[in-house]
Residue, then its C-alpha position, 0 to 999 in steps of 0.5 A: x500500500x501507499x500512504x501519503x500524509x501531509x506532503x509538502x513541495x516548494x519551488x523557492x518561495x513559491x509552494x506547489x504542494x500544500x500538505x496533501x493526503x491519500x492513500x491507495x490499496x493495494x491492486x487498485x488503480x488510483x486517478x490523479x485528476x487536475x488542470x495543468x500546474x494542479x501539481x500531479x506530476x510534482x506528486x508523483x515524482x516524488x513517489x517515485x523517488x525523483x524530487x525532494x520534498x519539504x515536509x510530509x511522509x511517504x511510505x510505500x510498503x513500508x518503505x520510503x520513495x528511493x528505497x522502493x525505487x531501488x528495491x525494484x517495487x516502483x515501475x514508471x511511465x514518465x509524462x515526457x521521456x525519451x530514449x536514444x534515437x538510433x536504438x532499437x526497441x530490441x536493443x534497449x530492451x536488452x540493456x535495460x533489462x542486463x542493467x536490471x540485472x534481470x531476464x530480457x523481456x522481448x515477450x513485453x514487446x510482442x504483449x505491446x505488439x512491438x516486435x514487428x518493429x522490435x529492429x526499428x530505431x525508436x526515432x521511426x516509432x510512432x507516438x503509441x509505439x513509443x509509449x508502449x516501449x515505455x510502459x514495457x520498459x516499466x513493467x520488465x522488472x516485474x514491479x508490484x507498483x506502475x505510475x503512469x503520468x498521462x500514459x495516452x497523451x497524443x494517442x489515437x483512438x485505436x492505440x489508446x484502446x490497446x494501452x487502455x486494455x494493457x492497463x487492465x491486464x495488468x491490473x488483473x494481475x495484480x498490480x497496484x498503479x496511481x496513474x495522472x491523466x487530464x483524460x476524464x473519461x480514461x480515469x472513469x473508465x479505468x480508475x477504482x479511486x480518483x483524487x482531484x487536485x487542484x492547486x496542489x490541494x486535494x479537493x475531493x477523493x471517491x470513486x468515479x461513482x461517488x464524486x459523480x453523485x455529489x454533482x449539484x445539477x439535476x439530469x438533463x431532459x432532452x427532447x425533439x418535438x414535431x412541432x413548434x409550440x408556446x412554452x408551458x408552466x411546468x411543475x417537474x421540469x425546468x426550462x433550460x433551451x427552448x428552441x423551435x422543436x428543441x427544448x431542453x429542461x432540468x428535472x429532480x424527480x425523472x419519473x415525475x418530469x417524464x410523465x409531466x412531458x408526455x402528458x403535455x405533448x400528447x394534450x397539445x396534439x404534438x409528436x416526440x421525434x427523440x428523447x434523452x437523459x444526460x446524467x452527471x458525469x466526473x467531468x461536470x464534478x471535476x469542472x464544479x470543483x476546480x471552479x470553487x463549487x461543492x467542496 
């Protein structure tokens, strides 16, 4: 497990980090969601070992960041890493794995689907060639933790999907990951917790599920009428677009709201074309906290 409390970080007189906690479980997958300069990646180069910090502790295992990073427990995929550019992925598997000291693990490049292109230099990989290279590289040693920072940034569609899976795969094998991400839909999908950071204080932690059922707004009703008609007083919905045969409304109760709609359309004489519910997602959470709203 990892534990973080009160964790401090200073760049000179300027603090980034105020005295954050959380912890996370282990086999589980754990979101850090914020706007850019909320402070993920400073956190989470400190987990790893890479930065100082002024106050606060970290213990993951029981050990602290360099002892972990050094015992081989902590897998990392960084946010911006590069390798060198006339290397094939082959090749620098090879060398990371003899520096490891441990078994080459060209099986990760067939798992990442890279060994068509194991004898490629990695300047002529594409971008999600690349990040599978590194998030294989992250996993050769076999470490219990990963931490992924922003794992599918300026990926496709098809080639977030593929690491999406990976990611998943790994989790069923029991590995712990904390993974950043300015992706809301990737960190529901993929994340059993999520933390959301916002000027490097943590403003709320949940599930997906959770956050998303503290939202304030109500389901949105959205439906298309035949035709075009004078807007009612309502009990049950509230008006929010009333465009020609567009109308859009708020509603608490959907059951209530949905047979006040129909009755008055089908009173009226008129015909619904299409009817939808949008419900709460982390996206409208996320954006009502980092705006000030709900904590």
């Amino acid at each position: 497990m990892i534990q973080v409390r009160g964790l401090e970080k200073t760049y000179g007189k300027t603090k980034v980090l105020h005295g954050i906690d959380f912890f996370v479980r282990d086999n589980e997958i754990f979101g850090l969601l914020g706007p850019n300069g909320a402070g993920k990646t400073t956190t989470l180069e400190i987990i790893e070992g890479l930065k100082h910090y002024q106050a606060g502790t970290i213990s993951i295992d029981g050990l602290d960041p360099e002892q972990a990073l050094s015992a081989g427990i902590i897998g990392v995929q960084l946010q911006s890493s590069s390798l060198p550019a006339t290397m094939t992925s082959k090749d620098v598997m090879t060398l990371f794995c003899r520096w490891q000291k441990k078994p080459v693990r060209f099986d990760l490049l067939s798992r990442f689907n890279l060994d068509k292109v194991a004898n490629q230099t990695y300047q002529t990989l594409s971008t999600g060639q690349k990040r599978c290279l590194h998030l294989a590289l992250a996993i050769a040693r076999d470490p219990r933790i990963i931490i992924l920072d922003e794992p599918t940034a300026g990926l496709d569609i098809q080639a977030r999907a593929a690491l999406h899976e990976e990611i998943l795969k790994m989790k069923a094998d029991g590995v712990t990951m904390i993974l950043a991400s300015h992706d809301l839909a990737e960190v529901e999908k993929l994340c059993d917790r999520v933390a959301i950071l916002v000027e490097g204080r943590i403003k709320k932690i949940g599930t997906p599920e959770e956050i998303t059922a503290e939202i304030k707004r109500e389901v949105v009703l959205k439906v298309q009428v035949k035709n075009e008609q004078a807007m009612p007083t309502f009990q049950h919905l509230t008006p929010i677009v009333f465009e020609g045969v567009h109308w859009h409304f708020r509603l608490g109760n959907i059951l209530e709201g949905l047979e006040e709609l129909i009755t008055f359309i089908r009173q009226s004489n008129n015909e619904l074309l299409d009817i939808t519910l949008e419900k709460p997602t982390l996206e409208a959470r996320f954006l009502e906290i980092a705006k000030g709203g709900g904590l």
